[in-house]
TORVODREN-963311 format. One record per atom (N, C-alpha, C, O): atom name; x, y, z; residue in three letters. Coordinates in steps of 0.02 Angstrom, whole numbers, padded with zeros to 5 digits. Example, Ala and Ser with C-alpha at 12.3 -4.5 7.8 and 13.67 -1.06 7.14 Angstrom:
BEGIN
(rec 'N',(00660,-00284,00390),'ALA') (rec 'CA',(00615,-00225,00390),'ALA') (rec 'C',(00660,-00165,00390),'ALA') (rec 'O',(00712,-00166,00423),'ALA') (rec 'N',(00642,-00112,00354),'SER') (rec 'CA',(00684,-00053,00357),'SER') (rec 'C',(00645,00002,00394),'SER') (rec 'O',(00670,00057,00402),'SER') 
//
This chain:
BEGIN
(rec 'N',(06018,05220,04983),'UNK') (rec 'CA',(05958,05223,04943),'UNK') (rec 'C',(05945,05156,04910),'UNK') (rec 'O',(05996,05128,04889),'UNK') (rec 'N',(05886,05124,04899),'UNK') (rec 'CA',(05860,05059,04883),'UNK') (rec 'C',(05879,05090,04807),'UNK') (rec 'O',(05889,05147,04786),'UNK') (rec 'N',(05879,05018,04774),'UNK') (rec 'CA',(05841,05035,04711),'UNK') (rec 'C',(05809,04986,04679),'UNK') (rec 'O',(05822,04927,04693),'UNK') (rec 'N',(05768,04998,04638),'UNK') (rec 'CA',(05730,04953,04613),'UNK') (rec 'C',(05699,04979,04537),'UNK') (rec 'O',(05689,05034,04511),'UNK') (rec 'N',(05690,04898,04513),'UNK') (rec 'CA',(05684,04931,04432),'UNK') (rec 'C',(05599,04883,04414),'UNK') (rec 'O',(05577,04832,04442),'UNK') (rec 'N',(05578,04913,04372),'UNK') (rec 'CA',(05513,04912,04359),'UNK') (rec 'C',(05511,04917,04269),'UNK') (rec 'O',(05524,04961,04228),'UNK') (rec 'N',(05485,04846,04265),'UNK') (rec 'CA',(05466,04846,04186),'UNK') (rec 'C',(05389,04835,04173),'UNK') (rec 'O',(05355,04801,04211),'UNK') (rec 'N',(05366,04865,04121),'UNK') (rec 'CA',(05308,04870,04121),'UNK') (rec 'C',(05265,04843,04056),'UNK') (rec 'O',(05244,04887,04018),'UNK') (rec 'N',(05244,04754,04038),'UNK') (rec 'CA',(05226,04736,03983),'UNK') (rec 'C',(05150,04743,03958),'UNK') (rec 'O',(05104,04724,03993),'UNK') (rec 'N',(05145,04759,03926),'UNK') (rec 'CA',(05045,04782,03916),'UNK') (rec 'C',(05033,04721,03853),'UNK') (rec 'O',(05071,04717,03804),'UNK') (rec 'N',(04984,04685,03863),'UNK') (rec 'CA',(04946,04662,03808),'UNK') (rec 'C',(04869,04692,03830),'UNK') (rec 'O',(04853,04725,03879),'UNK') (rec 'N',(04820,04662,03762),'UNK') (rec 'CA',(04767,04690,03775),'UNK') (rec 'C',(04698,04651,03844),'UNK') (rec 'O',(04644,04675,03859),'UNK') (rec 'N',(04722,04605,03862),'UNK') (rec 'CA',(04693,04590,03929),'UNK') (rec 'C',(04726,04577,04010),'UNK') (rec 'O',(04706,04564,04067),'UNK') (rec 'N',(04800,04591,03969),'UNK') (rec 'CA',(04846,04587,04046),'UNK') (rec 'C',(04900,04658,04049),'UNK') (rec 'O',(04920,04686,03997),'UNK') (rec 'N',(04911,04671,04089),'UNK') (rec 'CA',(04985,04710,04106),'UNK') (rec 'C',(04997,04680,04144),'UNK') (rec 'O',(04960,04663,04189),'UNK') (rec 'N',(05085,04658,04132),'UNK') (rec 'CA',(05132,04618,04171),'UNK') (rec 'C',(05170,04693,04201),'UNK') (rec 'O',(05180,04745,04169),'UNK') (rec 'N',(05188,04679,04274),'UNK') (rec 'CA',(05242,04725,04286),'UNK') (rec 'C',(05288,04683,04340),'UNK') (rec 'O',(05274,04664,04398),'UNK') (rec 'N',(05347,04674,04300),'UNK') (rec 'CA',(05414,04654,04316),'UNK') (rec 'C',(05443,04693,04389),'UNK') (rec 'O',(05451,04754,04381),'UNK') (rec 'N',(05457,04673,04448),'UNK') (rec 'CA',(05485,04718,04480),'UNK') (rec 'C',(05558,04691,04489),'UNK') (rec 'O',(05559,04630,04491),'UNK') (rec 'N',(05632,04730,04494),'UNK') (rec 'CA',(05685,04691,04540),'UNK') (rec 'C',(05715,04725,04579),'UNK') (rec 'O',(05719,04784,04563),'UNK') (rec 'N',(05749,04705,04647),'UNK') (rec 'CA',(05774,04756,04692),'UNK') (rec 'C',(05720,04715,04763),'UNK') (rec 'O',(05695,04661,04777),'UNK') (rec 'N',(05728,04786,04791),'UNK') (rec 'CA',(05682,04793,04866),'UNK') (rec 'C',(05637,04839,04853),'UNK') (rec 'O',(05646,04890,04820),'UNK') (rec 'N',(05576,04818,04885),'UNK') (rec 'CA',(05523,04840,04876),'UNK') (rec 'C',(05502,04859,04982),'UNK') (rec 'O',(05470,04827,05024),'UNK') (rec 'N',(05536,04920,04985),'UNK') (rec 'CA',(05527,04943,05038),'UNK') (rec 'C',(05491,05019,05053),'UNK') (rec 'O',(05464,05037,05001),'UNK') (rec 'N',(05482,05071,05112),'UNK') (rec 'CA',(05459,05145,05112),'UNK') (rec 'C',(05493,05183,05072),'UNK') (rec 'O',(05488,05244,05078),'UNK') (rec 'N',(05530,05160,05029),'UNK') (rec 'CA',(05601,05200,04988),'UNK') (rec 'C',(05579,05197,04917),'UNK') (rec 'O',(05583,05243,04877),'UNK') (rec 'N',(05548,05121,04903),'UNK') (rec 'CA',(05537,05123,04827),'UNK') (rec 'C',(05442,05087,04807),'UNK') (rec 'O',(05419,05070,04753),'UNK') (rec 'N',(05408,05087,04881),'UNK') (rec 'CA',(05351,05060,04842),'UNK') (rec 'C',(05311,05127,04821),'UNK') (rec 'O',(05266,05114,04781),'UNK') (rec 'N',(05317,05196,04839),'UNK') (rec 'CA',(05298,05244,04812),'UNK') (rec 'C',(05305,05265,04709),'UNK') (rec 'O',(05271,05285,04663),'UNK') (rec 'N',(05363,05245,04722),'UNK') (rec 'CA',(05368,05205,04629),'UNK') (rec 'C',(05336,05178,04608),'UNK') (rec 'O',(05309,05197,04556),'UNK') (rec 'N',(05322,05117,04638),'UNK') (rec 'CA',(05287,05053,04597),'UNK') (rec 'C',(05215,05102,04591),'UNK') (rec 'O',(05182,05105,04539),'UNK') (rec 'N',(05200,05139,04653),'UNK') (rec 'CA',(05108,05135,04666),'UNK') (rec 'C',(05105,05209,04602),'UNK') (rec 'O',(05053,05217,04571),'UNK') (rec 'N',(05156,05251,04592),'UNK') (rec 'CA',(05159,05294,04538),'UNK') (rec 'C',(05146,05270,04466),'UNK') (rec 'O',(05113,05300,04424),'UNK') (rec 'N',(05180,05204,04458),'UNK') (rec 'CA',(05173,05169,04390),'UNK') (rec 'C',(05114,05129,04395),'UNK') (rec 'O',(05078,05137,04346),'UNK') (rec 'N',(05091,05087,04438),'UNK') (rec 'CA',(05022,05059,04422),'UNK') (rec 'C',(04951,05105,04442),'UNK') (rec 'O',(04896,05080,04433),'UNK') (rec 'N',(04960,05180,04473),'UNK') (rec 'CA',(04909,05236,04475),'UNK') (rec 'C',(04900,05251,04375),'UNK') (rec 'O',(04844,05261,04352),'UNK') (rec 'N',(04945,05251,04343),'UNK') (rec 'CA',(04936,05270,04281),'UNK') (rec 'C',(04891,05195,04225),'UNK') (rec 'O',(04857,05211,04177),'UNK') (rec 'N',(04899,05130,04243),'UNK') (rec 'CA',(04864,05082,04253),'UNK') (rec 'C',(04784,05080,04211),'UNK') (rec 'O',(04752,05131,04221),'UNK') (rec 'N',(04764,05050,04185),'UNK') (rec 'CA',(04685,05058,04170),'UNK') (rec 'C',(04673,04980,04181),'UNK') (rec 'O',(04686,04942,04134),'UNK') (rec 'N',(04642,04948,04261),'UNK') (rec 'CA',(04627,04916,04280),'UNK') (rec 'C',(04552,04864,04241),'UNK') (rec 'O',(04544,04804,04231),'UNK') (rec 'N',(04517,04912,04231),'UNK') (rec 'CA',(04449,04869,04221),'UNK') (rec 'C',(04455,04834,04168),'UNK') (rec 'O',(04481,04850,04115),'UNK') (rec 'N',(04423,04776,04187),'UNK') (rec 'CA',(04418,04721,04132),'UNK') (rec 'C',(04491,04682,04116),'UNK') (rec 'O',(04501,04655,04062),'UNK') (rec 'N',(04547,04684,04176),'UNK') (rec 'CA',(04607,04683,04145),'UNK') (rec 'C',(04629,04626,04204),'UNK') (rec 'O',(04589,04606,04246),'UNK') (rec 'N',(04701,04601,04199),'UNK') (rec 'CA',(04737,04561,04248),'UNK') (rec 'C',(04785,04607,04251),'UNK') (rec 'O',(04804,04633,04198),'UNK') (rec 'N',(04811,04624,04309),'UNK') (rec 'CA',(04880,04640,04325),'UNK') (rec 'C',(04917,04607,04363),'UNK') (rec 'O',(04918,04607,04424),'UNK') (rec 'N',(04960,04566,04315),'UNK') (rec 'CA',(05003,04526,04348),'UNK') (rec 'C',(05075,04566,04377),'UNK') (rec 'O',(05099,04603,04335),'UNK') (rec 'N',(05113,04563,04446),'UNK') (rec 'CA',(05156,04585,04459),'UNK') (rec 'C',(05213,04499,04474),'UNK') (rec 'O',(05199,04445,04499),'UNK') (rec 'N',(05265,04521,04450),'UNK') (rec 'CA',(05293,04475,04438),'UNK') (rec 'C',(05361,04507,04505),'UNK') (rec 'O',(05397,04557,04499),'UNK') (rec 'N',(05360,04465,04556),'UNK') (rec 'CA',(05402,04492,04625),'UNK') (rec 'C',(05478,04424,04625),'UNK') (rec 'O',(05513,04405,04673),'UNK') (rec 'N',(05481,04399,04542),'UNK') (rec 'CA',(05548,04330,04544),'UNK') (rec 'C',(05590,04377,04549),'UNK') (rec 'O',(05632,04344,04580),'UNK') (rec 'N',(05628,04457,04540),'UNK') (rec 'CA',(05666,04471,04543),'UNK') (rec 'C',(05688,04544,04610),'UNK') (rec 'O',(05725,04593,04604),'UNK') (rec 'N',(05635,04513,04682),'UNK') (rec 'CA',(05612,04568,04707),'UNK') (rec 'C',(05668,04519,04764),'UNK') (rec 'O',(05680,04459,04771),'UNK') (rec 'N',(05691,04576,04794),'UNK') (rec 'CA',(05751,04526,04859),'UNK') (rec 'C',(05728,04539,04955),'UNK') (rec 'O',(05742,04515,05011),'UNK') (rec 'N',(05687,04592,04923),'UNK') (rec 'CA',(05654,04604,04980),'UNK') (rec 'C',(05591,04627,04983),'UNK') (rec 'O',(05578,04666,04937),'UNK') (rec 'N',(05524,04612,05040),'UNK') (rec 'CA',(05474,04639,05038),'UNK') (rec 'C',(05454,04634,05109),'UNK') (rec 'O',(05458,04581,05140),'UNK') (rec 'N',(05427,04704,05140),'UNK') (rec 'CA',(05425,04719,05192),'UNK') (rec 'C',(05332,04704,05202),'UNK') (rec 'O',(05292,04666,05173),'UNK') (rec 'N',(05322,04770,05276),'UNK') (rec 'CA',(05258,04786,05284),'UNK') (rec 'C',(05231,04837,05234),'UNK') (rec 'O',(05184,04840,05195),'UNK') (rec 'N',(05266,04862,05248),'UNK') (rec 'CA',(05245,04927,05180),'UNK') (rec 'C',(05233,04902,05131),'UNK') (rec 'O',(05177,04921,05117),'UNK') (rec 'N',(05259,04852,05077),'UNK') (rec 'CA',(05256,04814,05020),'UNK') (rec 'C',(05192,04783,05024),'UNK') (rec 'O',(05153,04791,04978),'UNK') (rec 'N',(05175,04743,05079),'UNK') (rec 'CA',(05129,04701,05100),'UNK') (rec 'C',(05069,04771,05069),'UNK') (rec 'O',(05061,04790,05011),'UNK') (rec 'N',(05038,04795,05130),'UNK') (rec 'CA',(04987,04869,05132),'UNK') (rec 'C',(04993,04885,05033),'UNK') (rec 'O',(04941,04898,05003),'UNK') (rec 'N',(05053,04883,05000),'UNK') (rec 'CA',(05049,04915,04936),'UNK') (rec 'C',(05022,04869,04896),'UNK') (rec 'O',(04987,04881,04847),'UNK') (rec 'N',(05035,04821,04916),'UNK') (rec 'CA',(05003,04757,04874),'UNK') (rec 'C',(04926,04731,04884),'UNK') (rec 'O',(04889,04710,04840),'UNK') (rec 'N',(04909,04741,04971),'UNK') (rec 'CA',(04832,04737,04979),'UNK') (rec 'C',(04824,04795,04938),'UNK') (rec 'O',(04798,04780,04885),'UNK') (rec 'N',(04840,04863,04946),'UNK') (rec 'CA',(04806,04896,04927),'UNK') (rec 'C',(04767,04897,04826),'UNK') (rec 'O',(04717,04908,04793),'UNK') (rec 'N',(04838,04877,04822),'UNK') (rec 'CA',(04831,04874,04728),'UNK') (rec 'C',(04758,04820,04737),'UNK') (rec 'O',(04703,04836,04714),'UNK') (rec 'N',(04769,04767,04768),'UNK') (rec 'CA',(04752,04713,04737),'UNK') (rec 'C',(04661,04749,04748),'UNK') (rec 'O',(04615,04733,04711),'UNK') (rec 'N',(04657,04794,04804),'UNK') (rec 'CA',(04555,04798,04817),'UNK') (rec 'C',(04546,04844,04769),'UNK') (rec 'O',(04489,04862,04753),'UNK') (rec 'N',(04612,04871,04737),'UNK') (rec 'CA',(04598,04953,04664),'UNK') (rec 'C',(04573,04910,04617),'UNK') (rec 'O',(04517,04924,04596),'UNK') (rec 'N',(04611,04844,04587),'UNK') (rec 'CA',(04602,04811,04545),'UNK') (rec 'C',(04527,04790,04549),'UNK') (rec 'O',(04492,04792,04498),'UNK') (rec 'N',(04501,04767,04612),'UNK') (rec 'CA',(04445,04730,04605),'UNK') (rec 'C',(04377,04780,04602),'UNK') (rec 'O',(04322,04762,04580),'UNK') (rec 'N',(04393,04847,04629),'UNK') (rec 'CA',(04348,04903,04637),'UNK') (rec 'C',(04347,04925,04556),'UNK') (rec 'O',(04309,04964,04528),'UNK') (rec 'N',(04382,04901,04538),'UNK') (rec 'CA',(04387,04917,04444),'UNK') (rec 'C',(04371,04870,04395),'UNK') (rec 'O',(04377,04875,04334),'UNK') (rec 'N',(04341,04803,04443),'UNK') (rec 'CA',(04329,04762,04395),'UNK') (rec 'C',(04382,04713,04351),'UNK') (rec 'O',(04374,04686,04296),'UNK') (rec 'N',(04450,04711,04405),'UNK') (rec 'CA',(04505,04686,04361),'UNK') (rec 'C',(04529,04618,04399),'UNK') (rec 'O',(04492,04577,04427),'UNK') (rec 'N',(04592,04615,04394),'UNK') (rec 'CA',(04610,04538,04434),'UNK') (rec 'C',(04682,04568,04451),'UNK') (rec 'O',(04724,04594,04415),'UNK') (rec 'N',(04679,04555,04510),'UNK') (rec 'CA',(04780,04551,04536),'UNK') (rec 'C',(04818,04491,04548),'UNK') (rec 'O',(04814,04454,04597),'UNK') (rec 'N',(04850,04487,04506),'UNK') (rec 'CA',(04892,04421,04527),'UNK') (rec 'C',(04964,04412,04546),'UNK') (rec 'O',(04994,04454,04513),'UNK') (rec 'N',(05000,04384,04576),'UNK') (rec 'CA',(05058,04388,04594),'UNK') (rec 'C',(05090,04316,04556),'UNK') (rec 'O',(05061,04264,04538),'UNK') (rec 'N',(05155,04334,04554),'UNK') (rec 'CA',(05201,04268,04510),'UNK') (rec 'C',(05269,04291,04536),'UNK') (rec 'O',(05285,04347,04556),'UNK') (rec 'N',(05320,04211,04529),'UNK') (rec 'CA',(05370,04218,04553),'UNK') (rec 'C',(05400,04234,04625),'UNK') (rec 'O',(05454,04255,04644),'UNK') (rec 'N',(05345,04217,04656),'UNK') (rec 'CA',(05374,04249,04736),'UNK') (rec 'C',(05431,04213,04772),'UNK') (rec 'O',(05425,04153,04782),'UNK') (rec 'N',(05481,04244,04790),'UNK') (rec 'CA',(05536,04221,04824),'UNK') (rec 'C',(05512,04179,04894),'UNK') (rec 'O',(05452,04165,04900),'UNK') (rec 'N',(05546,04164,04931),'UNK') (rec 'CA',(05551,04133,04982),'UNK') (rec 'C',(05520,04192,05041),'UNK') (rec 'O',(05460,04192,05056),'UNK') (rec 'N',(05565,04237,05070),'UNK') (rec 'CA',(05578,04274,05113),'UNK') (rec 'C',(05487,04310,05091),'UNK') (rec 'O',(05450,04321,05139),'UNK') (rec 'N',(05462,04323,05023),'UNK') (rec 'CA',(05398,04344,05007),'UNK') (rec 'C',(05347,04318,05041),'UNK') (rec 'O',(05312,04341,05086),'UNK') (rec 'N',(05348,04250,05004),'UNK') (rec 'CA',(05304,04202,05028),'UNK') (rec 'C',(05295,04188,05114),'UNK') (rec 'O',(05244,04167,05141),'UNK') (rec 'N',(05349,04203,05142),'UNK') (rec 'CA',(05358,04201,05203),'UNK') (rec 'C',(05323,04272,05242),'UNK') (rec 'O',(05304,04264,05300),'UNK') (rec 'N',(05316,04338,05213),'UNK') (rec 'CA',(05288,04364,05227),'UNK') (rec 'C',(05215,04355,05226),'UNK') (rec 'O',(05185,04363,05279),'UNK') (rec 'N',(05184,04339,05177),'UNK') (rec 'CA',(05109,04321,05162),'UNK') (rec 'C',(05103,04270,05204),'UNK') (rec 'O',(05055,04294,05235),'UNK') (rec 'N',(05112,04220,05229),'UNK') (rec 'CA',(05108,04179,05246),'UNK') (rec 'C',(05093,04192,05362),'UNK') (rec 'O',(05046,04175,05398),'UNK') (rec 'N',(05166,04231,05379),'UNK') (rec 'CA',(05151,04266,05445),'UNK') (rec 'C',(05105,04325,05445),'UNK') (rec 'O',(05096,04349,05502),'UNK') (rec 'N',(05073,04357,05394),'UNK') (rec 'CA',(05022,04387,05400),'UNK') (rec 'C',(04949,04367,05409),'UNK') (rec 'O',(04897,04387,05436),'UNK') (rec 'N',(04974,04312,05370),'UNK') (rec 'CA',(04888,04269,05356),'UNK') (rec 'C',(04853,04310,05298),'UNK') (rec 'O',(04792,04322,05293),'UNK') (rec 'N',(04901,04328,05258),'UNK') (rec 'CA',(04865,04386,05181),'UNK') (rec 'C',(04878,04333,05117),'UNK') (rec 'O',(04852,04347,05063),'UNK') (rec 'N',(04921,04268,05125),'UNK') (rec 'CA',(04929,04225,05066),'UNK') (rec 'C',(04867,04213,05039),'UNK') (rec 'O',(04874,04208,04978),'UNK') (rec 'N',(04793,04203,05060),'UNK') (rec 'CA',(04727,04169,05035),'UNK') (rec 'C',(04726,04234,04988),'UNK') (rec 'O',(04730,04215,04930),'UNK') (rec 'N',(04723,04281,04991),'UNK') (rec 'CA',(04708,04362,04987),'UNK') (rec 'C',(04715,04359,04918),'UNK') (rec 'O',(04670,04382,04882),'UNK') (rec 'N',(04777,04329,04891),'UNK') (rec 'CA',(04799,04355,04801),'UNK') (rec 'C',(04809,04276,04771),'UNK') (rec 'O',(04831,04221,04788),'UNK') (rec 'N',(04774,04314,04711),'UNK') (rec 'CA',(04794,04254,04663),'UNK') (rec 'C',(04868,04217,04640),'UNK') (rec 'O',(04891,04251,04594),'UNK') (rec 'N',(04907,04166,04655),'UNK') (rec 'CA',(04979,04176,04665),'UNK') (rec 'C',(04980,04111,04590),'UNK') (rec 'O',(04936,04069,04580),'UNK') (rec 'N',(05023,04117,04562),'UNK') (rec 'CA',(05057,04102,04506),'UNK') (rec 'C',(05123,04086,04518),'UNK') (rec 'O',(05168,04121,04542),'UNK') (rec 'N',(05124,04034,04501),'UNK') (rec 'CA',(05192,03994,04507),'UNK') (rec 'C',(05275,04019,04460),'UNK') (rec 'O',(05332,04010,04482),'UNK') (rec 'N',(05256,04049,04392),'UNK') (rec 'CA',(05305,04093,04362),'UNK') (rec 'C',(05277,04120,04319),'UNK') (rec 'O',(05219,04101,04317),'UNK') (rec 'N',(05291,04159,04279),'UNK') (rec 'CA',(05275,04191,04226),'UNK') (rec 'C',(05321,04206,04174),'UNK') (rec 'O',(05376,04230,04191),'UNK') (rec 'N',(05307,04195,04102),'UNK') (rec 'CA',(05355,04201,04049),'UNK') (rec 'C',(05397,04238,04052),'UNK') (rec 'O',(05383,04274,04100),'UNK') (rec 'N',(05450,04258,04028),'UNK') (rec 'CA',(05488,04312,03986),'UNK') (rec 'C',(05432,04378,03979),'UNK') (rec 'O',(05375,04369,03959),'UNK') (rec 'N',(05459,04441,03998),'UNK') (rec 'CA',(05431,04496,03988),'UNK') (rec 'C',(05471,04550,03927),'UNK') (rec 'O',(05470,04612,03930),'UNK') (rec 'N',(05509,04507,03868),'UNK') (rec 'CA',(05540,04538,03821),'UNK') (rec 'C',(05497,04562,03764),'UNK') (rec 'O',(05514,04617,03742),'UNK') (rec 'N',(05451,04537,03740),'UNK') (rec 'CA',(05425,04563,03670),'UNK') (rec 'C',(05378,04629,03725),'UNK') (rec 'O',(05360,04634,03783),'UNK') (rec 'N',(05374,04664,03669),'UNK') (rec 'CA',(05309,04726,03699),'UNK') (rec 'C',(05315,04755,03753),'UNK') (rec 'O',(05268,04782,03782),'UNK') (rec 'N',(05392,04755,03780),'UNK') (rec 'CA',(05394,04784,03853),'UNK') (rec 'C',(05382,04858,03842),'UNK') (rec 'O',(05434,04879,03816),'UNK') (rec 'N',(05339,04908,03849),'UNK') (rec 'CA',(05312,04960,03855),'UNK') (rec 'C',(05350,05010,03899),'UNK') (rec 'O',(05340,05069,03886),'UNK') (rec 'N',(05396,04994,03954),'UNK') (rec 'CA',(05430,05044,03978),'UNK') (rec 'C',(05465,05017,04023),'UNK') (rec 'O',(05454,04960,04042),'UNK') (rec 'N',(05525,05064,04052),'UNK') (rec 'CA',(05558,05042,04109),'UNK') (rec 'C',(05558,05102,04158),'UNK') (rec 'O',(05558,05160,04137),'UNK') (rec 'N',(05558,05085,04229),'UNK') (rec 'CA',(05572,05138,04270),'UNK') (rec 'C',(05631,05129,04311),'UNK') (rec 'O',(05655,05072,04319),'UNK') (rec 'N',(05661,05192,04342),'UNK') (rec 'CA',(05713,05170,04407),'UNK') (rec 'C',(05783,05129,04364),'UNK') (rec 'O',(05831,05107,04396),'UNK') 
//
């Protein structure tokens, strides 16, 4: 069984969500459980993938998918921290133009709002 852990930081124009682990058919049903609860409009959701060790096709599909919820809501998806093996996925897909990508993102300690997994 994968596992993977999910932190979840809210300010009032962003939610950061921290992922670490593998993000495979095992655990992106998690992630899409925690950002379905989400209030997108008017907002950034940054997912932060520096502590993600793996990301598949499935991951890929969960991530287009977030990213057209976000924009059908009026919000922004952005990605930060992407590993190597990540970037390498976006990249043989031809989906890298697709998301806004961010080079790192702070510390997710003050105001962390929850943990999952």
């Amino acid at each position: 069984m994968s596992a993977l852990g999910i932190n979840v930081s809210e300010a009032p124009s962003r939610t950061t969500i921290a992922l670490t682990g593998e993000l495979d058919p095992e655990t992106c049903p998690q992630v899409t459980t925690v950002t379905d609860e989400l209030r997108l409009r008017g907002t950034t959701l940054r997912v932060d993938l520096s502590g993600v060790t793996f990301i598949g096709s499935t991951s890929l599909n969960m991530l287009l998918s977030l990213r057209l919820r976000a924009e059908a809501e009026g919000g922004t998806l952005e990605l930060t921290g992407l590993q190597h093996q990540a970037e390498r996925v976006l990249a043989l897909t031809g989906t890298r133009y697709l998301f806004r990508i961010l080079p790192s993102v702070p510390p997710v300690a003050p105001g962390v709002v929850g943990a999952c997994c």
